[in-house]
FIDOPA-314779 format. One record per atom (N, C-alpha, C, O): residue in one letter; residue number from 1; x, y, z; atom name. Coordinates in steps of 0.1 Angstrom, whole numbers, plus 5000, padded with zeros to 4 digits. Example, Ala and Ser with C-alpha at 12.3 -4.5 7.8 and 13.67 -1.06 7.14 Angstrom:
2
+------+-----+------+------+------+------+
| type | seq |   c1 |   c2 |   c3 | atom |
+------+-----+------+------+------+------+
|    a |   1 | 5132 | 4943 | 5078 |    N |
|    a |   1 | 5123 | 4955 | 5078 |   CA |
|    a |   1 | 5132 | 4967 | 5078 |    C |
|    a |   1 | 5142 | 4967 | 5085 |    O |
|    s |   2 | 5128 | 4978 | 5071 |    N |
|    s |   2 | 5137 | 4989 | 5071 |   CA |
|    s |   2 | 5129 | 5000 | 5079 |    C |
|    s |   2 | 5134 | 5011 | 5080 |    O |
+------+-----+------+------+------+------+
REM end
This chain:
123
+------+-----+------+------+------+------+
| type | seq |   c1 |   c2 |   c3 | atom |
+------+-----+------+------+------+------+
|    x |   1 | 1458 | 1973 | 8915 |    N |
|    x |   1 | 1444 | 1969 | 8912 |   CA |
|    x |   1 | 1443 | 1954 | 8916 |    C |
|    x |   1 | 1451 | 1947 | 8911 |    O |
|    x |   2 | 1433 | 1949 | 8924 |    N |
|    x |   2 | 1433 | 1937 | 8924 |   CA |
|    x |   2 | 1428 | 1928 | 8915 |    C |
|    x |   2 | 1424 | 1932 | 8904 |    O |
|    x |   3 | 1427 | 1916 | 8917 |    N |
|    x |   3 | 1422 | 1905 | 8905 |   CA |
|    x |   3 | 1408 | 1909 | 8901 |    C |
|    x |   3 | 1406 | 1911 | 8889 |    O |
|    x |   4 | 1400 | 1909 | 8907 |    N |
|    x |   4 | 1384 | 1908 | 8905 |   CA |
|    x |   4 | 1383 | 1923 | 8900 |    C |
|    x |   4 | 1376 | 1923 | 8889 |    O |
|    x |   5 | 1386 | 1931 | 8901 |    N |
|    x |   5 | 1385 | 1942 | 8895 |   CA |
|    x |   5 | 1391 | 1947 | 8882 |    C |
|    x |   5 | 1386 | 1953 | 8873 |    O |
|    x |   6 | 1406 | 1940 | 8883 |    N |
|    x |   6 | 1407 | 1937 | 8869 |   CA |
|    x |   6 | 1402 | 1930 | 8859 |    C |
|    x |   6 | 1402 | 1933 | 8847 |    O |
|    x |   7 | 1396 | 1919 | 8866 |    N |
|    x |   7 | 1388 | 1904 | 8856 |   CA |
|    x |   7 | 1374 | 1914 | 8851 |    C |
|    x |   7 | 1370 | 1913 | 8840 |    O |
|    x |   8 | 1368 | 1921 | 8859 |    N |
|    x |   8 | 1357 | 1932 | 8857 |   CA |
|    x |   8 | 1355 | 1938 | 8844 |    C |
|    x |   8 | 1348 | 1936 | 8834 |    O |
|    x |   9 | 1367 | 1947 | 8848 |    N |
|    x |   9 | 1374 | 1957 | 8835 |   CA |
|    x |   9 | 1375 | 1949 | 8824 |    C |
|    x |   9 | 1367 | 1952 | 8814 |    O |
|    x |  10 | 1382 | 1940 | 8823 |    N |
|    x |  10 | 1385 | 1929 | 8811 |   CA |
|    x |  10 | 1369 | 1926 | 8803 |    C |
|    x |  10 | 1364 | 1925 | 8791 |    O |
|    x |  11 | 1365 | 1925 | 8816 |    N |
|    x |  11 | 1348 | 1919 | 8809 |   CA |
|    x |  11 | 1340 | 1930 | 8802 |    C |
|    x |  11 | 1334 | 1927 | 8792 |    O |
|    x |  12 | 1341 | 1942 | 8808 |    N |
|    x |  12 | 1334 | 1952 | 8803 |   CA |
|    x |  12 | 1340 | 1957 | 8791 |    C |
|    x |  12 | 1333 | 1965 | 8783 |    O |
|    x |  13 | 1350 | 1955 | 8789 |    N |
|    x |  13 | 1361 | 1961 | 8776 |   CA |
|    x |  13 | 1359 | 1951 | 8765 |    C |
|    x |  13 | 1359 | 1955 | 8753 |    O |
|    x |  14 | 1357 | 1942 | 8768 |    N |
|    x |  14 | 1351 | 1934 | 8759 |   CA |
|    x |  14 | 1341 | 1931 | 8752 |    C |
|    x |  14 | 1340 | 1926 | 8741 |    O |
|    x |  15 | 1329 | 1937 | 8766 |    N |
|    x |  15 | 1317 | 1938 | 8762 |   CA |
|    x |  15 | 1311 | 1950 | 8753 |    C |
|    x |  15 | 1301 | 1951 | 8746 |    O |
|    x |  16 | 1320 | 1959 | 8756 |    N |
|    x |  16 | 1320 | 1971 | 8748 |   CA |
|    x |  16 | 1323 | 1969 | 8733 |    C |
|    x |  16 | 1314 | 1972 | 8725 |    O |
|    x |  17 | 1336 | 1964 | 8731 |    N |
|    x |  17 | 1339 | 1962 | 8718 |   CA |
|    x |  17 | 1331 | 1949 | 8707 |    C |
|    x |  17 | 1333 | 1948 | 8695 |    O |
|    x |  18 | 1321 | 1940 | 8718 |    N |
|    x |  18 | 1314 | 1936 | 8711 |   CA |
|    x |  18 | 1299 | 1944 | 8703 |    C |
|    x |  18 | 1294 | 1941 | 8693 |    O |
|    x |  19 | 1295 | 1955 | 8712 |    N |
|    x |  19 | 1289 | 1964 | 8709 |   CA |
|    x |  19 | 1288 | 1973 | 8699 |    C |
|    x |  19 | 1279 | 1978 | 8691 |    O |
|    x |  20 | 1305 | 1972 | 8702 |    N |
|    x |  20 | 1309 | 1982 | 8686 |   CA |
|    x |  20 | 1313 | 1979 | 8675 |    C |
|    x |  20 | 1317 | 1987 | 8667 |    O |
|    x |  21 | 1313 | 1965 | 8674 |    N |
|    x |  21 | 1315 | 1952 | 8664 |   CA |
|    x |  21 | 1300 | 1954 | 8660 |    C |
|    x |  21 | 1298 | 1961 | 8650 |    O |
|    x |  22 | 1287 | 1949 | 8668 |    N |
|    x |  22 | 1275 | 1944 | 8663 |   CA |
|    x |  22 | 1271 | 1955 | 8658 |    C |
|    x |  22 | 1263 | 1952 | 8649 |    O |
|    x |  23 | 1272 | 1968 | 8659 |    N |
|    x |  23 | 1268 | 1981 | 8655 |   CA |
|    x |  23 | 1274 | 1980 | 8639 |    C |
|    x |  23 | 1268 | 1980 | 8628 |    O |
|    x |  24 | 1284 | 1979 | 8641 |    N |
|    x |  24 | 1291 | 1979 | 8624 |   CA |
|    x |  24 | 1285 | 1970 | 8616 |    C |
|    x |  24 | 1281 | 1974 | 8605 |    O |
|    x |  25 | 1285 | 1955 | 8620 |    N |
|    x |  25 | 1277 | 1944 | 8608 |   CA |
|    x |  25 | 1266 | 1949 | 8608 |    C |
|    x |  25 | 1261 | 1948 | 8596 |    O |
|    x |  26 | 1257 | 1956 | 8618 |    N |
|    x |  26 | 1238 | 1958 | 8615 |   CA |
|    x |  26 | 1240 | 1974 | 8604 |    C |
|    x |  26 | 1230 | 1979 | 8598 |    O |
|    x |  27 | 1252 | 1980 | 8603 |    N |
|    x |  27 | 1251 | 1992 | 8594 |   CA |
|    x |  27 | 1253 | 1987 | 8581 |    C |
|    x |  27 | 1251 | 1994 | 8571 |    O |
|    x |  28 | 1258 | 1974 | 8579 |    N |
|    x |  28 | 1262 | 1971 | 8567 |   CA |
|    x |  28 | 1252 | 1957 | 8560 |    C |
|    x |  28 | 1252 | 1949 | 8551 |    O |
|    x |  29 | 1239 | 1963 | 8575 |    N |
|    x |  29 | 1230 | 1949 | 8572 |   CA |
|    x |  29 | 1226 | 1939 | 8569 |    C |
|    x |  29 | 1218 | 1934 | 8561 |    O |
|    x |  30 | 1235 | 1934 | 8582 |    N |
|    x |  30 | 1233 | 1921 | 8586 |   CA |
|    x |  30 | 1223 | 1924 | 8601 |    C |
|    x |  30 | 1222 | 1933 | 8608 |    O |
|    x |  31 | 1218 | 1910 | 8600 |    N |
|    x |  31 | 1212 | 1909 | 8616 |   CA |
|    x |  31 | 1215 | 1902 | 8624 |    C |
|    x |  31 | 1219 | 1891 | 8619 |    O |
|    x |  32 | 1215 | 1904 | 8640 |    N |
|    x |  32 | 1221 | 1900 | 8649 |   CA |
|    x |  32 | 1213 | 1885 | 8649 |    C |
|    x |  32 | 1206 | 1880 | 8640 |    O |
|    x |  33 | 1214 | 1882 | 8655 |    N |
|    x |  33 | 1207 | 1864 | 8658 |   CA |
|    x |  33 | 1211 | 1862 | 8670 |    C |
|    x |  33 | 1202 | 1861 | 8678 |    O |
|    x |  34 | 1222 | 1860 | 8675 |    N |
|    x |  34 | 1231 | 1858 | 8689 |   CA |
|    x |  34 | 1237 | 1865 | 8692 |    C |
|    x |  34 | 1243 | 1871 | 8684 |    O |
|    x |  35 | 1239 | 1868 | 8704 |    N |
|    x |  35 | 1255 | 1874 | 8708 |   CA |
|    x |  35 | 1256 | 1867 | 8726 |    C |
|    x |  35 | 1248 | 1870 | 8735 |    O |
|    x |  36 | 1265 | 1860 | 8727 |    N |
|    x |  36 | 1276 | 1853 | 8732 |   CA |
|    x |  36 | 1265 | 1840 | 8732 |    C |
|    x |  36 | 1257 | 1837 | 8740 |    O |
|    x |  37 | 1267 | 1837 | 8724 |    N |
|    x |  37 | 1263 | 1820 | 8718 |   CA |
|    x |  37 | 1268 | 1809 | 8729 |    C |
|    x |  37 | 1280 | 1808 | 8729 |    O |
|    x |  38 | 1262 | 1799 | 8738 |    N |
|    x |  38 | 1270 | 1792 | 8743 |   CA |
|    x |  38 | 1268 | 1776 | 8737 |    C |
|    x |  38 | 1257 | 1771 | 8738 |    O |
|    x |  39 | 1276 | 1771 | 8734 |    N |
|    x |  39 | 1274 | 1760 | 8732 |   CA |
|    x |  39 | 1282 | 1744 | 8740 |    C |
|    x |  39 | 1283 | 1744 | 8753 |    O |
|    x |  40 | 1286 | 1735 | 8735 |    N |
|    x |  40 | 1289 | 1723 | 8741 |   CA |
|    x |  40 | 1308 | 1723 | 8735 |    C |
|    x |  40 | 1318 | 1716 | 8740 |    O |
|    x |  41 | 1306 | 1734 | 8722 |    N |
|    x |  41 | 1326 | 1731 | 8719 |   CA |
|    x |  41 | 1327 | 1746 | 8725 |    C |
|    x |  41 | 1338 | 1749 | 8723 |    O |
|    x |  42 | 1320 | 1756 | 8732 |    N |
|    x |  42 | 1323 | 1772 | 8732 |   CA |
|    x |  42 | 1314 | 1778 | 8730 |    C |
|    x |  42 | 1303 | 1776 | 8725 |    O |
|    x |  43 | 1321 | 1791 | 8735 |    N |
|    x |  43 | 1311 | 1805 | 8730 |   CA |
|    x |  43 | 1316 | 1808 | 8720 |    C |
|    x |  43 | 1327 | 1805 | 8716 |    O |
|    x |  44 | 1306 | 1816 | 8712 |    N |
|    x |  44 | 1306 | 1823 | 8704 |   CA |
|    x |  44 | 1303 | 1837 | 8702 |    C |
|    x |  44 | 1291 | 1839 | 8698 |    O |
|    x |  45 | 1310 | 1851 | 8702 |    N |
|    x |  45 | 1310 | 1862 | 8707 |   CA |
|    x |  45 | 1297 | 1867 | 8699 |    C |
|    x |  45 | 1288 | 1872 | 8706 |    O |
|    x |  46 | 1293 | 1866 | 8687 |    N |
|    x |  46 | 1286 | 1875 | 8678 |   CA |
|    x |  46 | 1280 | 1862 | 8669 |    C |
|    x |  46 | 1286 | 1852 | 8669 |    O |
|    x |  47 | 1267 | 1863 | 8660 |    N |
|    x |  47 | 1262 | 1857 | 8653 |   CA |
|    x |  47 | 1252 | 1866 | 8644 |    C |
|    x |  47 | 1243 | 1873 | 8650 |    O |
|    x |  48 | 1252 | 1865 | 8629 |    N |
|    x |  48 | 1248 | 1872 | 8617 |   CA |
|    x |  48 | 1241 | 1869 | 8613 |    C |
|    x |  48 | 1242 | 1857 | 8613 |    O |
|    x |  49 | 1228 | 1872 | 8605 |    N |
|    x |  49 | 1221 | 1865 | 8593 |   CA |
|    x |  49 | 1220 | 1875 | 8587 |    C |
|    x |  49 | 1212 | 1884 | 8589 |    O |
|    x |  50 | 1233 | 1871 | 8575 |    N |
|    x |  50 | 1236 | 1884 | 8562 |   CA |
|    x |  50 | 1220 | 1882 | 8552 |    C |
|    x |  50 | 1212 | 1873 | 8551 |    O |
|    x |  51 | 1221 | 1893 | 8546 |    N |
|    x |  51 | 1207 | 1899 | 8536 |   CA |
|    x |  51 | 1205 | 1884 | 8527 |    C |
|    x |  51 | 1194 | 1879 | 8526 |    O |
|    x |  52 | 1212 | 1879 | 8524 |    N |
|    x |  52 | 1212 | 1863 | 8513 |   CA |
|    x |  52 | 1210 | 1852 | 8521 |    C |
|    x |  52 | 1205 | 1842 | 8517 |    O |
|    x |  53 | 1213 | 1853 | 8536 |    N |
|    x |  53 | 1207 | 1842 | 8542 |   CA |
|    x |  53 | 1219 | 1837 | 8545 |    C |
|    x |  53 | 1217 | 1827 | 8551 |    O |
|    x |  54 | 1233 | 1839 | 8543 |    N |
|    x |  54 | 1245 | 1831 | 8550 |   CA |
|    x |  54 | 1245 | 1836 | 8567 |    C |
|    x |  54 | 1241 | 1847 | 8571 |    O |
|    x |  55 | 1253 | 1824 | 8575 |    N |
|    x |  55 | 1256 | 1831 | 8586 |   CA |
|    x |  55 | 1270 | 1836 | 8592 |    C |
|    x |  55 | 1278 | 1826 | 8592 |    O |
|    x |  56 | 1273 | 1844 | 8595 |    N |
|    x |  56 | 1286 | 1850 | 8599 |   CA |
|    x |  56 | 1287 | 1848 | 8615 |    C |
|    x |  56 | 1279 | 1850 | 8624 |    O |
|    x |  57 | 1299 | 1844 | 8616 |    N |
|    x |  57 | 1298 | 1836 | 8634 |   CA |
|    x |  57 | 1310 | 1851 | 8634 |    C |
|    x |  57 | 1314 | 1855 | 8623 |    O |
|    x |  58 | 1316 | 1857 | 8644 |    N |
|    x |  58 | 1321 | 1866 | 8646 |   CA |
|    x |  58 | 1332 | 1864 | 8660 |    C |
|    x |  58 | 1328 | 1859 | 8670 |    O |
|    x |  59 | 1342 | 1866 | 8659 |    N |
|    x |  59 | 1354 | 1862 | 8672 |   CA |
|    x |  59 | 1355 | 1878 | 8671 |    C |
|    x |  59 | 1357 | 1884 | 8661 |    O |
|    x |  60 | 1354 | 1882 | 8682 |    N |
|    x |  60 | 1364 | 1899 | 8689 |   CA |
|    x |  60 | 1370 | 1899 | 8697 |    C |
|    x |  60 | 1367 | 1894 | 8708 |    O |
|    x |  61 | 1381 | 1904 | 8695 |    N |
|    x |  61 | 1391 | 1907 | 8703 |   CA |
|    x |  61 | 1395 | 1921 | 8705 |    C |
|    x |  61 | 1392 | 1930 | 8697 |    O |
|    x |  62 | 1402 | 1925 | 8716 |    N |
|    x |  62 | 1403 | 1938 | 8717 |   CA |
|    x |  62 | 1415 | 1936 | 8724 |    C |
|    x |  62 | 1418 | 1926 | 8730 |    O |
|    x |  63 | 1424 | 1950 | 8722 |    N |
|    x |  63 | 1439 | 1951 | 8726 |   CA |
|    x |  63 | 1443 | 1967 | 8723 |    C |
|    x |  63 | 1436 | 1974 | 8716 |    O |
|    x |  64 | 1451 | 1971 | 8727 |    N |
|    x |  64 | 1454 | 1984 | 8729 |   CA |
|    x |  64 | 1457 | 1990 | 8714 |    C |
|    x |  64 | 1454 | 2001 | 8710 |    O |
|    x |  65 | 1468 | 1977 | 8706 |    N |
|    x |  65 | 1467 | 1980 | 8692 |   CA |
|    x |  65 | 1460 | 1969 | 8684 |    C |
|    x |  65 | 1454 | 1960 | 8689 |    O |
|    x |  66 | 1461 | 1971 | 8674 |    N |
|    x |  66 | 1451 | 1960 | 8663 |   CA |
|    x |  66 | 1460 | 1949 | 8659 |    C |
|    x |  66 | 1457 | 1938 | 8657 |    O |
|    x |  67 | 1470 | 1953 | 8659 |    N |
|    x |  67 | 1480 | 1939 | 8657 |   CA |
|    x |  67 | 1483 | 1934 | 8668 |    C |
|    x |  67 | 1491 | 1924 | 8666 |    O |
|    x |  68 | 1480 | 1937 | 8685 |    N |
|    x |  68 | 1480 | 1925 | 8694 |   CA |
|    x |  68 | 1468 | 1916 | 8696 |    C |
|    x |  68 | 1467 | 1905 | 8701 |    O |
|    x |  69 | 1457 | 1926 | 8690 |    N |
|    x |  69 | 1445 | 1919 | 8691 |   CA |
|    x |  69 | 1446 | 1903 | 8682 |    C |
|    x |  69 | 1442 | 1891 | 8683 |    O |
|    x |  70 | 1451 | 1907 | 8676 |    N |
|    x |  70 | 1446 | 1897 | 8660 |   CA |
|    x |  70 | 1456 | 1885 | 8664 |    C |
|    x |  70 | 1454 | 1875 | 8658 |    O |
|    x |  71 | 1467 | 1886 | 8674 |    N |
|    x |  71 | 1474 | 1879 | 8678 |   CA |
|    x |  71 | 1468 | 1866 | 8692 |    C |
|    x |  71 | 1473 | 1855 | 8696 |    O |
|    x |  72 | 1458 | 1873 | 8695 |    N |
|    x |  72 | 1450 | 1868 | 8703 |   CA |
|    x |  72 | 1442 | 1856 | 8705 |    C |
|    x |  72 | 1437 | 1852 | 8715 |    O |
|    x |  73 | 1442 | 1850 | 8687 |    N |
|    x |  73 | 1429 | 1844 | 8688 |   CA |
|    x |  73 | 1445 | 1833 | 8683 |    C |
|    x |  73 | 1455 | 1836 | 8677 |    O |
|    x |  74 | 1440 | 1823 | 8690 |    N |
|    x |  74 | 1454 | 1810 | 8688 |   CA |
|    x |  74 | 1449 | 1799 | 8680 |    C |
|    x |  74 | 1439 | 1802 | 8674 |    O |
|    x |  75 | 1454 | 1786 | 8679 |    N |
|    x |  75 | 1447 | 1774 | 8671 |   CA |
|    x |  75 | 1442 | 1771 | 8676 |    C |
|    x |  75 | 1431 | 1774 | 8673 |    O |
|    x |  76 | 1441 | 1761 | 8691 |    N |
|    x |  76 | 1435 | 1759 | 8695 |   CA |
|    x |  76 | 1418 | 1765 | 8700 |    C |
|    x |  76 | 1410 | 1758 | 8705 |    O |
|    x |  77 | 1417 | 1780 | 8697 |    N |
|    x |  77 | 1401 | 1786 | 8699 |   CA |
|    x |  77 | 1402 | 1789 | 8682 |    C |
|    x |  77 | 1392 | 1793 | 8678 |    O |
|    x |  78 | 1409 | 1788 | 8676 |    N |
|    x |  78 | 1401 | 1788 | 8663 |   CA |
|    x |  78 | 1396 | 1774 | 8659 |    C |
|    x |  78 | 1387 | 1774 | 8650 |    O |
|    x |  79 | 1402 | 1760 | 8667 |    N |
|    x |  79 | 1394 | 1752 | 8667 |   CA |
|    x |  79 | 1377 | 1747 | 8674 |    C |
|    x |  79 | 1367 | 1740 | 8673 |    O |
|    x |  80 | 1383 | 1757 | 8681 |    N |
|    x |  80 | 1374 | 1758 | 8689 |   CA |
|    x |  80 | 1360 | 1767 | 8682 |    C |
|    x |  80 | 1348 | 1763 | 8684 |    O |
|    x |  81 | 1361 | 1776 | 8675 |    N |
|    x |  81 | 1350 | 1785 | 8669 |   CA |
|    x |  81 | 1348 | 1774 | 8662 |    C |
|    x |  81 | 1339 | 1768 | 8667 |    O |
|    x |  82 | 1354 | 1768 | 8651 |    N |
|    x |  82 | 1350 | 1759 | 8641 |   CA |
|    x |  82 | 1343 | 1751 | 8644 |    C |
|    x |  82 | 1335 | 1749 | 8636 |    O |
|    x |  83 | 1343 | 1743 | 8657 |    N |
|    x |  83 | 1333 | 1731 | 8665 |   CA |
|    x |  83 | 1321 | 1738 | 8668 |    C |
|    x |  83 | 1310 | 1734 | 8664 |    O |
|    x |  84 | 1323 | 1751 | 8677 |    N |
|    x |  84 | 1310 | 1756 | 8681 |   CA |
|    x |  84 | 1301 | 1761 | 8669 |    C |
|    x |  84 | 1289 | 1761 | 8670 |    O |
|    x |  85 | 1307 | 1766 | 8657 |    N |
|    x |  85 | 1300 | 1773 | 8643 |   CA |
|    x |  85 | 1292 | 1759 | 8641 |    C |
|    x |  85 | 1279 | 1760 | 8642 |    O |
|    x |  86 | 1295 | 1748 | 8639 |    N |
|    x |  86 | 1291 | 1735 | 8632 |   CA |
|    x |  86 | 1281 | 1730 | 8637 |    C |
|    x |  86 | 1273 | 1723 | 8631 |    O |
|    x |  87 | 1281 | 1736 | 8659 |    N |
|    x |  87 | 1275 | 1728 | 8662 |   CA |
|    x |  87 | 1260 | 1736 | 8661 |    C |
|    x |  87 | 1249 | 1730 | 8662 |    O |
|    x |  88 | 1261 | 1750 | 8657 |    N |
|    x |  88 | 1254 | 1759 | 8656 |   CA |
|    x |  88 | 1244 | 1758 | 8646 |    C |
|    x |  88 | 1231 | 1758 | 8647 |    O |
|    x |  89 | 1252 | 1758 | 8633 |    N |
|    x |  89 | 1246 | 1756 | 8623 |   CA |
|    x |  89 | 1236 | 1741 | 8624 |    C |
|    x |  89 | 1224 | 1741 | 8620 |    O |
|    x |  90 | 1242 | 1729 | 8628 |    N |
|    x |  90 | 1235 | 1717 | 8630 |   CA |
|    x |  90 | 1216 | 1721 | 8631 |    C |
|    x |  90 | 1207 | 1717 | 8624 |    O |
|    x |  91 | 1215 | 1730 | 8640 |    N |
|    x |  91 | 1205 | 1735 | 8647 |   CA |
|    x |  91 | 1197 | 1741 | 8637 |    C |
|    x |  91 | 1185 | 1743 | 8641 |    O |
|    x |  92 | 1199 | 1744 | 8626 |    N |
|    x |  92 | 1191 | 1754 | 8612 |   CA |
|    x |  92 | 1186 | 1745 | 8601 |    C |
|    x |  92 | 1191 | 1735 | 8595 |    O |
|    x |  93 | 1179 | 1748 | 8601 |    N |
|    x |  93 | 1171 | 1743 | 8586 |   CA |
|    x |  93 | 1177 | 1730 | 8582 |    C |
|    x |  93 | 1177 | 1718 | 8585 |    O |
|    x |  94 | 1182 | 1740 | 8573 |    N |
|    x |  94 | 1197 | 1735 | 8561 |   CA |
|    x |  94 | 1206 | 1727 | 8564 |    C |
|    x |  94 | 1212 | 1720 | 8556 |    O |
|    x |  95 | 1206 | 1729 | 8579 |    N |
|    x |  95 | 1221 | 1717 | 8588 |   CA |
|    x |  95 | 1235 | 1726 | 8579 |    C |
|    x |  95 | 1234 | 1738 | 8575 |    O |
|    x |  96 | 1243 | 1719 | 8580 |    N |
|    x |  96 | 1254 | 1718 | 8571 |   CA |
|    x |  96 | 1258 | 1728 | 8557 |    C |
|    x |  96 | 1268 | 1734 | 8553 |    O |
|    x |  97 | 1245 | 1727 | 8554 |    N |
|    x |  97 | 1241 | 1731 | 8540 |   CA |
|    x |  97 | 1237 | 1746 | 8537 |    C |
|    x |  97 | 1232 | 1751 | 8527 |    O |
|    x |  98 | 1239 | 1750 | 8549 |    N |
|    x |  98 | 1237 | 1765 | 8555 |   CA |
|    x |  98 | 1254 | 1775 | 8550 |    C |
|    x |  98 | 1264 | 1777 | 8558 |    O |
|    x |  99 | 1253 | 1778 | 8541 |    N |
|    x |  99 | 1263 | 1790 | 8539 |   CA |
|    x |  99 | 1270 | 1799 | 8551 |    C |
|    x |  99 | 1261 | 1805 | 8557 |    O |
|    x | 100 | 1283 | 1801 | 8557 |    N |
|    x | 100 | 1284 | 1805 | 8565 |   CA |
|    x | 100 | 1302 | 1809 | 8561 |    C |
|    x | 100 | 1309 | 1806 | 8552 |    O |
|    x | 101 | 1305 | 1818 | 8573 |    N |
|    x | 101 | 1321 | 1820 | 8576 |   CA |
|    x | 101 | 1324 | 1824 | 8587 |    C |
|    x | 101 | 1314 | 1829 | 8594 |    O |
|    x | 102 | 1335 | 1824 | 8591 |    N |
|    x | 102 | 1340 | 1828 | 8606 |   CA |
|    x | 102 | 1346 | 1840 | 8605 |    C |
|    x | 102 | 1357 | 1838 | 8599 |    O |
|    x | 103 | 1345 | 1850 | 8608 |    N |
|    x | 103 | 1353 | 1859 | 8608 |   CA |
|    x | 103 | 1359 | 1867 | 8619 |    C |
|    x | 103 | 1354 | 1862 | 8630 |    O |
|    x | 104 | 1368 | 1879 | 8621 |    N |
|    x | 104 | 1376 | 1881 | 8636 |   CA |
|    x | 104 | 1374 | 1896 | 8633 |    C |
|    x | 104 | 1374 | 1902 | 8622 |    O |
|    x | 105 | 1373 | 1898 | 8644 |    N |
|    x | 105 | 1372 | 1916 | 8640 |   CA |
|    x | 105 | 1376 | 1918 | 8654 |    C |
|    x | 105 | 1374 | 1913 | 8664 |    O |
|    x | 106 | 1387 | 1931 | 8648 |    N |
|    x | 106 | 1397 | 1938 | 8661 |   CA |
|    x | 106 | 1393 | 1950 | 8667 |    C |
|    x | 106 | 1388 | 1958 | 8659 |    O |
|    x | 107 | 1393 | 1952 | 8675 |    N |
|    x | 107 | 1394 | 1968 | 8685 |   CA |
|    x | 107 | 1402 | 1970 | 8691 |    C |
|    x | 107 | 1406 | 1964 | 8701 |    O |
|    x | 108 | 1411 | 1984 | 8683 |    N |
|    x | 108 | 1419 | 1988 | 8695 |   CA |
|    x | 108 | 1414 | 1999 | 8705 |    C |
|    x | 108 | 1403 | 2003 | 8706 |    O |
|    x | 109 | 1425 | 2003 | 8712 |    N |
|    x | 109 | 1422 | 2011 | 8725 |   CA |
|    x | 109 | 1414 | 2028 | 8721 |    C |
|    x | 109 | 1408 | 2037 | 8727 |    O |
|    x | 110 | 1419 | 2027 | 8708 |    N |
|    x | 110 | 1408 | 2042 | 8701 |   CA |
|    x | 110 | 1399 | 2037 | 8696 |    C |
|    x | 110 | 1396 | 2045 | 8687 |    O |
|    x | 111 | 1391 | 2027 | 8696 |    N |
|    x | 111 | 1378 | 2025 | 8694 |   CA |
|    x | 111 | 1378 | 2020 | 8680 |    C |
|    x | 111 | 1367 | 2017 | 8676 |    O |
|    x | 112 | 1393 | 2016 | 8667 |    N |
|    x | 112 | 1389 | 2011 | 8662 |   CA |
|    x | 112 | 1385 | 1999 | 8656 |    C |
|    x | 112 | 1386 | 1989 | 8663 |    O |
|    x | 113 | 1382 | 1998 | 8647 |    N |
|    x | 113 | 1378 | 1985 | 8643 |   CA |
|    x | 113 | 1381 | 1978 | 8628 |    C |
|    x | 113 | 1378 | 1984 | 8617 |    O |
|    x | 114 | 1388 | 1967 | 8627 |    N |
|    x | 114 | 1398 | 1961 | 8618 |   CA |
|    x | 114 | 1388 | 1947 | 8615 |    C |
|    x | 114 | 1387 | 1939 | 8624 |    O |
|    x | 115 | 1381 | 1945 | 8604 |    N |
|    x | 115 | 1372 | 1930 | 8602 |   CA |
|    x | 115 | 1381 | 1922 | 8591 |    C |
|    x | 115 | 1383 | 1925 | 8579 |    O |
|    x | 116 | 1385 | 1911 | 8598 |    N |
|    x | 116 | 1389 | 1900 | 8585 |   CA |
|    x | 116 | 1376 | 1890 | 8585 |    C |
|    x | 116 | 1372 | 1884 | 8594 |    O |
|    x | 117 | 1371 | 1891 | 8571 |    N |
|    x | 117 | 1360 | 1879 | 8567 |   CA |
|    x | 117 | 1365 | 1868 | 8563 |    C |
|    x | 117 | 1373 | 1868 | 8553 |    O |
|    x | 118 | 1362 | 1860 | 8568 |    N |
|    x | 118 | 1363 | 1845 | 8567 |   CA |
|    x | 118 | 1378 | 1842 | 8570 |    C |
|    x | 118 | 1386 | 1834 | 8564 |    O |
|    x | 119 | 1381 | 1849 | 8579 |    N |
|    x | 119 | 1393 | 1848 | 8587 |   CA |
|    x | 119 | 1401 | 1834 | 8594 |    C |
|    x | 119 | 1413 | 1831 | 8595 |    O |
|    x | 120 | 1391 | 1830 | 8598 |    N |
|    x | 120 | 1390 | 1812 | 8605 |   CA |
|    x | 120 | 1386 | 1802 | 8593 |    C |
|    x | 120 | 1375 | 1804 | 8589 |    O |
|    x | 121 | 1392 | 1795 | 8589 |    N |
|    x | 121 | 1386 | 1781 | 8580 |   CA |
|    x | 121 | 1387 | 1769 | 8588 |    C |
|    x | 121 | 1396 | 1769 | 8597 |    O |
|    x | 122 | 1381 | 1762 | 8587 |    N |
|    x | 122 | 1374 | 1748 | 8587 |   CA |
|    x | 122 | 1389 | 1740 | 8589 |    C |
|    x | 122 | 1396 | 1741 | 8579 |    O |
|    x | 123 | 1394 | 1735 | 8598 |    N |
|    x | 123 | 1408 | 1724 | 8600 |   CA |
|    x | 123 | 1404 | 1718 | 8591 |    C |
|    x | 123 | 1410 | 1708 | 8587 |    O |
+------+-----+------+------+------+------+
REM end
């Protein structure tokens, strides 16, 4: 398989399991707001506004099992969500003062799906 065809695959596998991420938080009603957020520290895969008004910034990863996924997300892009969440939030009302958490949610290669809330904290 060559590169561009693989880089393809990767993108669409991704894009899938963001699909089947945002499907799960809207059954458990929340609403979407964003999905792939770009900002000045990063993207941001997924964005929530839960029933009380907090916002849930969302990292997905996907991997064949759920424990390579979850291996995925490093310090450095968890610093990285934390800059782009901040710089996100800046942009609302509230600023700062806006209730929020980062959370990671896994997909493996059977479609499923593993959510840690508030997974990522604040360096």
């Amino acid at each position: 398989m060559n590169k561009q065809l693989a880089g393809q695959l990767a993108y669409l596998s991704g894009q899938s399991a963001e699909t089947q991420v945002a499907a799960r938080y809207e059954q458990q009603g929340h609403i979407l707001r964003e999905s792939r957020w770009r900002g000045k520290a990063g993207e941001i895969d997924l964005i929530f506004a839960a029933a009380k008004g907090d916002i849930i910034f969302v990292e997905v990863k996907k991997a064949r099992r759920l424990q390579d996924a979850a291996h995925r997300i490093s310090q450095r892009q968890q610093q990285r969500l934390c800059l782009a969440a901040e710089e996100y939030i800046a942009q609302l009302p509230n600023g700062a003062l806006t209730p929020m958490r980062i959370d990671a949610a896994f997909v493996d290669g059977q479609g499923r799906i593993h959510i840690c809330e508030n997974a990522i904290a604040a360096f």
